[in-house]
Backbone as JSON Lines, residues from 0, in Angstrom:
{"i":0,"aa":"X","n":[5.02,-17.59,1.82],"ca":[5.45,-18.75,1.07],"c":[6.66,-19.37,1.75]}
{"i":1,"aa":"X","n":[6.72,-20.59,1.97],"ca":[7.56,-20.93,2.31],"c":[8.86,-21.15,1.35]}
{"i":2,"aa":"X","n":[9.93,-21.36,1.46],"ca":[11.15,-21.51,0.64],"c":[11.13,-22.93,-0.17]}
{"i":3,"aa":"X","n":[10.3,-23.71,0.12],"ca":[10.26,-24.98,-0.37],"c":[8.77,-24.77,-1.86]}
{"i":4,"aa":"X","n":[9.08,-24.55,-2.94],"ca":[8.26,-24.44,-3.95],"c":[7.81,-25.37,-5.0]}
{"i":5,"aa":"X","n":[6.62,-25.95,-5.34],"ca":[6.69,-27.01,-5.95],"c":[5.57,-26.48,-6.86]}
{"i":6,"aa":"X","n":[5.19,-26.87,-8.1],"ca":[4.13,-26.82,-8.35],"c":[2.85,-27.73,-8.06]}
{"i":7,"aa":"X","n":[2.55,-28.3,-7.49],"ca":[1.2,-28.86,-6.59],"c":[1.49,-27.95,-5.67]}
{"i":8,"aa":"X","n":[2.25,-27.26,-4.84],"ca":[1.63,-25.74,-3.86],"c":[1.58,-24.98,-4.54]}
{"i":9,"aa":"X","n":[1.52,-24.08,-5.55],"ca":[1.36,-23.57,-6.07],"c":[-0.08,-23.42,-7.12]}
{"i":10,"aa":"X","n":[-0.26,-24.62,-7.73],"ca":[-1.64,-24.89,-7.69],"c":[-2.53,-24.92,-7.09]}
{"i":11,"aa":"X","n":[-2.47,-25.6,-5.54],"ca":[-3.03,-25.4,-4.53],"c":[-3.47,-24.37,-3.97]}
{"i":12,"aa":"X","n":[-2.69,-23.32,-3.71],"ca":[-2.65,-22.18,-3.67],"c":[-3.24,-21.26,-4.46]}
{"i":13,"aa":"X","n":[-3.6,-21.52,-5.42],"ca":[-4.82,-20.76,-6.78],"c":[-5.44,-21.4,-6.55]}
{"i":14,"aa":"X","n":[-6.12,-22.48,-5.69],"ca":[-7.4,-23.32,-6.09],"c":[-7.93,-22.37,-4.54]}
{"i":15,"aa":"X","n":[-6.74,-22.72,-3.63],"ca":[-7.5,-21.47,-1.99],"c":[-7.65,-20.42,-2.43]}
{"i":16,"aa":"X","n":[-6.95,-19.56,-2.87],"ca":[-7.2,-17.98,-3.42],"c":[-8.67,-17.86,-4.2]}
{"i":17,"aa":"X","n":[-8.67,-19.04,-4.83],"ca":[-9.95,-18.78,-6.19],"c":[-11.05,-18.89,-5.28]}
{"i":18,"aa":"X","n":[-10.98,-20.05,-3.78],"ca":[-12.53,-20.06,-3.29],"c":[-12.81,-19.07,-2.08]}
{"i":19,"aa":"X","n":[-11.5,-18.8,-1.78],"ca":[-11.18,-17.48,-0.64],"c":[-11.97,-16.22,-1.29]}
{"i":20,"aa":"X","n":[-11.38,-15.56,-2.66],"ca":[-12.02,-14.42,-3.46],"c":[-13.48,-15.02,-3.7]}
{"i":21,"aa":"X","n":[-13.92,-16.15,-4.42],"ca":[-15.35,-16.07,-4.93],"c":[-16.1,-15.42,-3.57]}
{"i":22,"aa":"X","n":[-15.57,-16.51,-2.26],"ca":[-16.54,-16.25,-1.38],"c":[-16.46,-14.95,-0.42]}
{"i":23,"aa":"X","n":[-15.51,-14.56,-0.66],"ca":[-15.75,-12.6,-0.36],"c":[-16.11,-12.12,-0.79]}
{"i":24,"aa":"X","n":[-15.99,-12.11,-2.28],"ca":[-16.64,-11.22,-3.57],"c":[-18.19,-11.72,-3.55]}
{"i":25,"aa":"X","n":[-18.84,-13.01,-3.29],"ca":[-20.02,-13.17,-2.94],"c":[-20.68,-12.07,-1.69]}
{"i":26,"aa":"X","n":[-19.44,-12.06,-0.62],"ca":[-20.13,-11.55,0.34],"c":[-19.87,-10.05,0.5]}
{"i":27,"aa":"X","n":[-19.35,-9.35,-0.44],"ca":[-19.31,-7.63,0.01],"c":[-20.19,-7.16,-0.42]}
{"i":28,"aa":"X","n":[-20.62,-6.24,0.52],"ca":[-21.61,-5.6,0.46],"c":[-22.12,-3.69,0.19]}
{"i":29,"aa":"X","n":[-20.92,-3.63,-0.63],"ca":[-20.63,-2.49,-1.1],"c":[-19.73,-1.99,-1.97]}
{"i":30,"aa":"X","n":[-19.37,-1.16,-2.78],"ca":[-18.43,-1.09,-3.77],"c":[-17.02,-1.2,-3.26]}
{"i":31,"aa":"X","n":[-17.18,-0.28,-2.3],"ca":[-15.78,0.19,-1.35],"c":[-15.47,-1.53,-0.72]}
{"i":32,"aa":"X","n":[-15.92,-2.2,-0.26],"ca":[-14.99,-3.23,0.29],"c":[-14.97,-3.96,-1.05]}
{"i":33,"aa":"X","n":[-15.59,-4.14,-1.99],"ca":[-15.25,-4.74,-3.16],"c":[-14.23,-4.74,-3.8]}
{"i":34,"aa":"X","n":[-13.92,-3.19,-3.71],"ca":[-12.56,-2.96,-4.21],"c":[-11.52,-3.19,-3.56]}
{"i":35,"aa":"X","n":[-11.67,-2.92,-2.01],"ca":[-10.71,-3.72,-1.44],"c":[-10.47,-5.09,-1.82]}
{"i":36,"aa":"X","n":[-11.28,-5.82,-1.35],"ca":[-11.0,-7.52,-2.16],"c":[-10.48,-7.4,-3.44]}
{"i":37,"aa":"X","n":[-10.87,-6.53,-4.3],"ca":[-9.99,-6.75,-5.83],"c":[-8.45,-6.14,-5.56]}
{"i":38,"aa":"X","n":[-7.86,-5.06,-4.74],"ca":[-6.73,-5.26,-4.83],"c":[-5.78,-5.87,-4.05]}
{"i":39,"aa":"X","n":[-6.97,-6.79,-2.84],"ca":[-5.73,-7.83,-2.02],"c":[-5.89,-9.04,-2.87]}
{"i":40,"aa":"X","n":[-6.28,-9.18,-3.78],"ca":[-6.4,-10.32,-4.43],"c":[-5.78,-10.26,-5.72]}
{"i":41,"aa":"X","n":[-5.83,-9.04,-6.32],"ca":[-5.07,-8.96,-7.93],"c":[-4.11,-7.7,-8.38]}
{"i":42,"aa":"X","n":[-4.19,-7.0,-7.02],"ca":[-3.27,-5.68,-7.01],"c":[-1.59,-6.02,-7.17]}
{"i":43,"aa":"X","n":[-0.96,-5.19,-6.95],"ca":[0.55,-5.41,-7.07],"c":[0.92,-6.2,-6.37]}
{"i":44,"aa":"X","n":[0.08,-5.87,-4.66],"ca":[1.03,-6.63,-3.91],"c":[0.17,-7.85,-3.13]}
{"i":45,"aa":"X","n":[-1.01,-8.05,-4.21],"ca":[-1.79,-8.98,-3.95],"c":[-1.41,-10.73,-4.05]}
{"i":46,"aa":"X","n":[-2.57,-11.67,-3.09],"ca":[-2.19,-12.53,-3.29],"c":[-1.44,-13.21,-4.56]}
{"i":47,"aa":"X","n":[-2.42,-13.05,-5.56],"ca":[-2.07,-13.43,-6.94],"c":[-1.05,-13.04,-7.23]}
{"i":48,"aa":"X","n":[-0.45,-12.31,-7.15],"ca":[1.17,-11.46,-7.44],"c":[1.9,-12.47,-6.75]}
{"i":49,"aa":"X","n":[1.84,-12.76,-5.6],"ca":[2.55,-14.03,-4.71],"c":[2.72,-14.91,-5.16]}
{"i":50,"aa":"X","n":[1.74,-15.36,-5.43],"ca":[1.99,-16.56,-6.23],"c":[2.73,-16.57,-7.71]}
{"i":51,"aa":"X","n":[2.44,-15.7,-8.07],"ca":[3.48,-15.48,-9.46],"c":[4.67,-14.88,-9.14]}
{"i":52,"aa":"X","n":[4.82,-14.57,-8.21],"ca":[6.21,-14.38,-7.83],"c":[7.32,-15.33,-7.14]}
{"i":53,"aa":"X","n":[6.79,-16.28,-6.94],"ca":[6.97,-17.86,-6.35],"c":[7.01,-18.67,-7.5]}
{"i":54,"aa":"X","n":[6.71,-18.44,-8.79],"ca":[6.95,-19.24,-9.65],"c":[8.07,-19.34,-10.29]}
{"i":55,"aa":"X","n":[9.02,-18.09,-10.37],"ca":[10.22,-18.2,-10.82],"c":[11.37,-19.03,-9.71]}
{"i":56,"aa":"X","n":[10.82,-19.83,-8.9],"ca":[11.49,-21.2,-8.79],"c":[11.05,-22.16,-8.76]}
{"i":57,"aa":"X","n":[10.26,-22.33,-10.25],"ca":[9.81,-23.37,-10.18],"c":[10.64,-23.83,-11.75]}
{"i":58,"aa":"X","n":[11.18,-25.03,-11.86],"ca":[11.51,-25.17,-13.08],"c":[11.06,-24.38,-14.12]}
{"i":59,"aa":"X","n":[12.15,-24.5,-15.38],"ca":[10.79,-23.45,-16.32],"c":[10.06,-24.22,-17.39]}
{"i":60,"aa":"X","n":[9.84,-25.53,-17.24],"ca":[9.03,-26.6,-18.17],"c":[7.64,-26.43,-17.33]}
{"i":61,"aa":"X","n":[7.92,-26.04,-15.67],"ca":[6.75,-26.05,-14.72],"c":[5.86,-24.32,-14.85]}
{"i":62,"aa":"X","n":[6.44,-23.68,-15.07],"ca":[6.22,-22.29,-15.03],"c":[4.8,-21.77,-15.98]}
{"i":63,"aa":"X","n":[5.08,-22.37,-17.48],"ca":[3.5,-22.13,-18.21],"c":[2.37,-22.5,-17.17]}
{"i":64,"aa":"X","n":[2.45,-23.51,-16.93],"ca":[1.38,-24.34,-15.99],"c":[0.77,-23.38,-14.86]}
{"i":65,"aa":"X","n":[1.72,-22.98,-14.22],"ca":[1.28,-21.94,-13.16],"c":[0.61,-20.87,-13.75]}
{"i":66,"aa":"X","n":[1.52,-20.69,-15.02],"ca":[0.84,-18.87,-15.47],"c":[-0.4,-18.71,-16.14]}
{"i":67,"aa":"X","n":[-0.48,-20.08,-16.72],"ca":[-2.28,-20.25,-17.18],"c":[-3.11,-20.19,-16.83]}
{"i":68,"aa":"X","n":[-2.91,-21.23,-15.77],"ca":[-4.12,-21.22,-14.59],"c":[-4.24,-19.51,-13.47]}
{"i":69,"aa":"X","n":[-2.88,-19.06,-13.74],"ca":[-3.06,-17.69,-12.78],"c":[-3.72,-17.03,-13.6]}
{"i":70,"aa":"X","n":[-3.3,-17.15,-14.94],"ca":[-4.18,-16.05,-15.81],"c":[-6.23,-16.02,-16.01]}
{"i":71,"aa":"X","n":[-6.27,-17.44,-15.97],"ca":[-7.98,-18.2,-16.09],"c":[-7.9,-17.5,-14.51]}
{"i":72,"aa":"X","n":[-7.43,-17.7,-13.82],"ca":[-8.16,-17.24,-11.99],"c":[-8.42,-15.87,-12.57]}
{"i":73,"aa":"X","n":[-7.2,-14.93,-12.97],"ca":[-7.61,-13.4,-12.9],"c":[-8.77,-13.12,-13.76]}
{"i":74,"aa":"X","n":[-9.19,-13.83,-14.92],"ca":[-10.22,-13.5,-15.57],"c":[-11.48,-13.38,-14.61]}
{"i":75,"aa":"X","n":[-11.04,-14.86,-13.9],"ca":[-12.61,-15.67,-13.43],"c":[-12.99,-14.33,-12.51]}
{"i":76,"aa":"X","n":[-12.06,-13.84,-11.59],"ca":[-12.0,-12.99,-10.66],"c":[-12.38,-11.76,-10.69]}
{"i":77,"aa":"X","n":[-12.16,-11.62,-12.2],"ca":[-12.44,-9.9,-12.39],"c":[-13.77,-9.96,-12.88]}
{"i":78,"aa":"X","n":[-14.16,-11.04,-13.33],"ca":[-16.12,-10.96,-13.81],"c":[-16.57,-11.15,-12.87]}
{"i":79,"aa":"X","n":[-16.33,-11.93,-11.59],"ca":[-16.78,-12.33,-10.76],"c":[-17.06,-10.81,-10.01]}
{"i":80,"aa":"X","n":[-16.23,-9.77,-9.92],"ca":[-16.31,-9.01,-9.31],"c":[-16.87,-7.77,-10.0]}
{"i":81,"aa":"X","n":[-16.89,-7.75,-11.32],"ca":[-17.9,-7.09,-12.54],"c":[-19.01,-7.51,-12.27]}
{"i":82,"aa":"X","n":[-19.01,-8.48,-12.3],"ca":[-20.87,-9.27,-11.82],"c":[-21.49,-8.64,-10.53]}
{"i":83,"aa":"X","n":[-20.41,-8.63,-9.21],"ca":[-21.18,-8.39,-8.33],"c":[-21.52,-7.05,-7.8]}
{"i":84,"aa":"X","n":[-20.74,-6.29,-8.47],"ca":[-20.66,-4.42,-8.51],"c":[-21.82,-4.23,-9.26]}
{"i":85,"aa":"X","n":[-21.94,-5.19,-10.47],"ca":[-23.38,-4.8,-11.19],"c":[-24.66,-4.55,-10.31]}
{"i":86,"aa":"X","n":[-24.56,-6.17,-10.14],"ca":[-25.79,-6.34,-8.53],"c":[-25.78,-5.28,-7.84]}
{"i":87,"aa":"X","n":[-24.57,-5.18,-7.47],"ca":[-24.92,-4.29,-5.77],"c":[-25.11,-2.78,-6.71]}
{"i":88,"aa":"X","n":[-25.06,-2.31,-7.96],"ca":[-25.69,-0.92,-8.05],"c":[-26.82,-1.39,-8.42]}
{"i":89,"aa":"X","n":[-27.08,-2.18,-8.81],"ca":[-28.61,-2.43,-9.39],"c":[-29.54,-2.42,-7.98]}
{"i":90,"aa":"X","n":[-28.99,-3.2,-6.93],"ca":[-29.72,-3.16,-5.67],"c":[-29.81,-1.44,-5.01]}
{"i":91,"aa":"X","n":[-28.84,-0.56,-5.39],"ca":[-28.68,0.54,-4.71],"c":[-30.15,1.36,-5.25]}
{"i":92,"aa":"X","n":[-30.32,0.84,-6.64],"ca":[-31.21,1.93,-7.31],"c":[-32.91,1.72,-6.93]}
């Protein structure tokens, strides 16, 4: 992140993360890298953490804004990746 924080980068930045994860989580092809993608993406020291950690300079009238939309990504992210663990055991069997 750079030192310069605004919210339009910050938004921006959840809109790359959100099509970065769909389209890995589309493409793993096994549990084990799956899970990798779920914790560079929603782990401690995952993207998503970055970005919420970049929000505490953002005004704090600006701050809900960020944390909503981070929160709707982590949902979207974690079915997305419930969904595709389903698949790939259903394909295993």
């Amino acid at each position: 992140m750079s030192s310069t924080v605004s919210l339009k980068k910050l938004i921006d930045d959840l809109e790359l993360l959100e099509a970065d994860a769909e389209n890995n989580i589309q493409a793993a092809l096994d549990e084990a890298s799956l899970e990798t993608l779920r914790v560079s993406f929603l782990g401690k020291k995952g993207r998503l953490s970055g970005v919420l950690g970049a929000m505490k300079k953002l005004p704090a009238h600006e701050r809900p804004l960020v944390g909503q939309r981070a929160n709707v990504l982590k949902n979207q992210l974690l079915e997305l990746i419930s969904t595709r663990l389903n698949l790939l055991k259903a394909q295993a069997l």
